[in-house]
C-alpha positions as a Markdown table, in Angstrom:
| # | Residue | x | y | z |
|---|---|---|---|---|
| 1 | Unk | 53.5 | 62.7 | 58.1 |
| 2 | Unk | 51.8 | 66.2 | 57.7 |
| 3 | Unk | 53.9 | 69.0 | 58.7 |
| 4 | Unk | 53.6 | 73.4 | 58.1 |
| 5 | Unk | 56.7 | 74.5 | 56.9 |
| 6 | Unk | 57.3 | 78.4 | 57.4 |
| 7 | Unk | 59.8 | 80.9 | 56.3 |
| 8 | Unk | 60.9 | 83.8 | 57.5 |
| 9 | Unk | 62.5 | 86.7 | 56.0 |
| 10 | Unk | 64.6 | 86.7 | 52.5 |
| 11 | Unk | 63.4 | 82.7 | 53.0 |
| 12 | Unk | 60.0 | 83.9 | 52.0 |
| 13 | Unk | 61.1 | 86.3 | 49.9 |
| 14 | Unk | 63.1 | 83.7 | 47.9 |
| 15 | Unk | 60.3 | 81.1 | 47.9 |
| 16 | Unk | 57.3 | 83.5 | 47.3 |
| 17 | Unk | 55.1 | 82.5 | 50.1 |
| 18 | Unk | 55.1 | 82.1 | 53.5 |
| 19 | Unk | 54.1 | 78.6 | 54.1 |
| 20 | Unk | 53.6 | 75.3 | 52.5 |
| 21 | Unk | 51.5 | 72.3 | 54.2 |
| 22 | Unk | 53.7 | 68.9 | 53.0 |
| 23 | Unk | 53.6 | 65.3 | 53.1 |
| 24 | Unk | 56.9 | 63.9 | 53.5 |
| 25 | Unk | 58.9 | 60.7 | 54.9 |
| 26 | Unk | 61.8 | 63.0 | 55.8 |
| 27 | Unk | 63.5 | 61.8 | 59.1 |
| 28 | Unk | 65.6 | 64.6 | 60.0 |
| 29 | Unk | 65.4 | 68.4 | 59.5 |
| 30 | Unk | 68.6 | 67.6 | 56.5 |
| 31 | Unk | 66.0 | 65.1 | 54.9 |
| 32 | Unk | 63.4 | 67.7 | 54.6 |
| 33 | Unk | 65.8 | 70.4 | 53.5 |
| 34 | Unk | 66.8 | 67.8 | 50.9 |
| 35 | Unk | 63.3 | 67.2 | 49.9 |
| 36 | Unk | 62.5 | 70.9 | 49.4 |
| 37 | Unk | 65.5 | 71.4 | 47.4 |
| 38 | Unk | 64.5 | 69.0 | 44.9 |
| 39 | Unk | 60.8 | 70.7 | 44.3 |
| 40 | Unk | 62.1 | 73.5 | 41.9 |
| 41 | Unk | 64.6 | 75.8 | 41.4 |
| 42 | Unk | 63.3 | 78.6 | 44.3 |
| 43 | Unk | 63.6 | 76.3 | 47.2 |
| 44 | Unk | 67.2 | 75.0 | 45.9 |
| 45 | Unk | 68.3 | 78.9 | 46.2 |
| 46 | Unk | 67.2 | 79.6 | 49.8 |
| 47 | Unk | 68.4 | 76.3 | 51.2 |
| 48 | Unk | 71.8 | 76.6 | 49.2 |
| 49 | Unk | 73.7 | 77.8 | 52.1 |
| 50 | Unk | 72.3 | 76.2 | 55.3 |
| 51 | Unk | 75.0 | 77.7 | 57.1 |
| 52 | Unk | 73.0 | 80.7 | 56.9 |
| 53 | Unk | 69.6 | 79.4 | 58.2 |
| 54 | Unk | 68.4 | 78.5 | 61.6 |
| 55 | Unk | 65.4 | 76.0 | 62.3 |
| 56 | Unk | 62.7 | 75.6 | 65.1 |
| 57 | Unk | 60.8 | 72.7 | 65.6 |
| 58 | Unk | 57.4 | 73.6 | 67.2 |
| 59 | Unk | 58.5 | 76.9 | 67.8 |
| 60 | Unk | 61.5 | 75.9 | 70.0 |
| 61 | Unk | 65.1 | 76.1 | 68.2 |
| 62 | Unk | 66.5 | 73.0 | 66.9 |
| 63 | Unk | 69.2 | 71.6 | 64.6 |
| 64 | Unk | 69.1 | 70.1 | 61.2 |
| 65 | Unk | 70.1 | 66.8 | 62.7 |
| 66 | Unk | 67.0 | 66.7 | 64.8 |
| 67 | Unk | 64.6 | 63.8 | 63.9 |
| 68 | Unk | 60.9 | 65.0 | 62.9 |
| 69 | Unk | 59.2 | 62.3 | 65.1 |
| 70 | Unk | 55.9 | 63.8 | 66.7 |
| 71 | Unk | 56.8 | 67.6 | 64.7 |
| 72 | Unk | 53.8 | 69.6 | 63.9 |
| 73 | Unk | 55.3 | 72.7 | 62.2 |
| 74 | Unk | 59.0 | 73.6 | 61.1 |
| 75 | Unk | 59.8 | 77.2 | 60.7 |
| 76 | Unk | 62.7 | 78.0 | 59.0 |
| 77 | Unk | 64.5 | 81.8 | 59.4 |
| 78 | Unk | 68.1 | 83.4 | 59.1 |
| 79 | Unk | 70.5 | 84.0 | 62.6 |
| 80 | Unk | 68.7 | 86.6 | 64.5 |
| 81 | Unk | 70.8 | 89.7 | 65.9 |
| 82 | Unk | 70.2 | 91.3 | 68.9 |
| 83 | Unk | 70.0 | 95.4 | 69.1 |
């Protein structure tokens, strides 16, 4: 399957761009985290720590156990804060 994959904030920052369009087999969100790890070095520093990260799944807030049947776009971004 086709999926956007964004980043938000030190994400970007730690990747270098904004967004990548991927082919992948990845089930879950874990799978695809796994799978962007393992592309170089950059990725495998902003997904060290998933603790830290929150994930969407067409723009509605998910889990990394969620299954990536039907997903269009995964958007990756650190805990927000209110304020």
């Amino acid at each position: 399957m086709k999926l956007d994959v964004l980043y938000f904030a030190w994400l970007r920052e730690r990747i270098g761009h904004p967004k990548d369009r991927i082919e992948t087999d990845a089930e879950t969100v874990a799978d695809l985290v796994e799978e962007l790890r393992g592309r170089e070095e950059r990725y495998a520093v902003a997904f060290a720590d998933i603790s830290a990260l929150r994930v969407a799944l067409d723009q509605d807030l998910s889990d990394f156990d969620a299954r990536l049947d039907g997903v269009r776009e995964v958007a990756f971004f650190p805990p927000m804060t209110g304020g």
